[in-house]
C-alpha positions in Angstrom: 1.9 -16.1 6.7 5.1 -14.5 6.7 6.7 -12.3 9.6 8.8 -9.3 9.3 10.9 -7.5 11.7 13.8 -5.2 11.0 14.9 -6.6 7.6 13.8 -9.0 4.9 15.6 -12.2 3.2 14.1 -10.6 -0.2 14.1 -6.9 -1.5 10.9 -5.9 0.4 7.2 -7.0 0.9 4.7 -5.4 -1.2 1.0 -4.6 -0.4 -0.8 -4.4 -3.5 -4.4 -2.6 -4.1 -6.8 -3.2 -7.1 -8.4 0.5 -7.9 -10.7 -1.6 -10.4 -10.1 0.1 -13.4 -6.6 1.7 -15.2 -6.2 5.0 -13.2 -3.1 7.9 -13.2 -3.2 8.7 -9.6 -0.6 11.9 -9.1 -0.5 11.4 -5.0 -1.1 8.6 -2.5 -1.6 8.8 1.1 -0.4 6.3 3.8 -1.7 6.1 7.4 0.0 3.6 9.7 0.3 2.8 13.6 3.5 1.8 12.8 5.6 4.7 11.7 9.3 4.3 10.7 9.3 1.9 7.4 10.6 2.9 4.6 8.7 2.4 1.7 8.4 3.7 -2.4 5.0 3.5 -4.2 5.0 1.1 -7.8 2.7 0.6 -10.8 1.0 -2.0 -12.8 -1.7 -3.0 -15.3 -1.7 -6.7 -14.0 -1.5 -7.9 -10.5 1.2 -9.9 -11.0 3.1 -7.2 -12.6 5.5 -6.6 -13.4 5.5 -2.8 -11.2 7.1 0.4 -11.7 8.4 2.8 -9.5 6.1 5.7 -9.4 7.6 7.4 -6.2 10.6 8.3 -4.6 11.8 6.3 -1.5 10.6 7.6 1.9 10.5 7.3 5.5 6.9 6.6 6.8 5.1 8.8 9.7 2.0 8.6 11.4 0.6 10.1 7.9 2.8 10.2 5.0 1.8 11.4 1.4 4.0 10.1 -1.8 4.2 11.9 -5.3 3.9 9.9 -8.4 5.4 10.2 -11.4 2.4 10.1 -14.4 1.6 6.5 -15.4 -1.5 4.9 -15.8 -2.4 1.3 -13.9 -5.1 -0.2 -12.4 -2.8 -1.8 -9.6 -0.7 0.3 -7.1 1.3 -1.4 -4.7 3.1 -0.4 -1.4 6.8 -1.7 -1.8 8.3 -2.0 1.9 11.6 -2.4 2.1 12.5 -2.0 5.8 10.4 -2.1 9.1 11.0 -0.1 12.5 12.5 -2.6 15.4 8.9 -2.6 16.9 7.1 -3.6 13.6 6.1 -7.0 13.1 4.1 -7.6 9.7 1.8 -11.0 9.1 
């Protein structure tokens, strides 16, 4: 595995989730015990991609909800693209 702290030798880190079928989700909901990444939520009909931004970027609490533009996809991933100084992702 990999391990993140405050920044990334790449873009971000993406955590992608199979919803098993093509679906046009309008709203996803994060929950995390590490609050303070940011993150943006992406699209895709393939797991490989390639993904779209559905989402603007945000800073993540405790509980943080994202918008999404309409587009349908049966994966939805994550993107991360920076961690709090106490994070550490494997």
């Amino acid at each position: 595995s990999e391990r993140y702290r405050r920044s990334f030798a790449k873009t971000g880190i993406g955590l992608v989730l199979d919803a098993g079928r093509p679906v046009r989700a309008n709203r996803v909901v994060v929950a995390t015990e590490t609050p303070g990444y940011t993150a943006d939520v992406r699209v895709a009909s393939s797991p490989g991609g390639p993904f779209v931004s559905v989402s603007k970027e945000q800073l993540l609490e405790a509980r943080s909800g994202f918008a999404l533009a309409p587009r349908s996809g049966r994966y939805l991933m994550l993107w991360i693209t920076s961690m709090p100084d106490s994070a550490i992702m494997s």
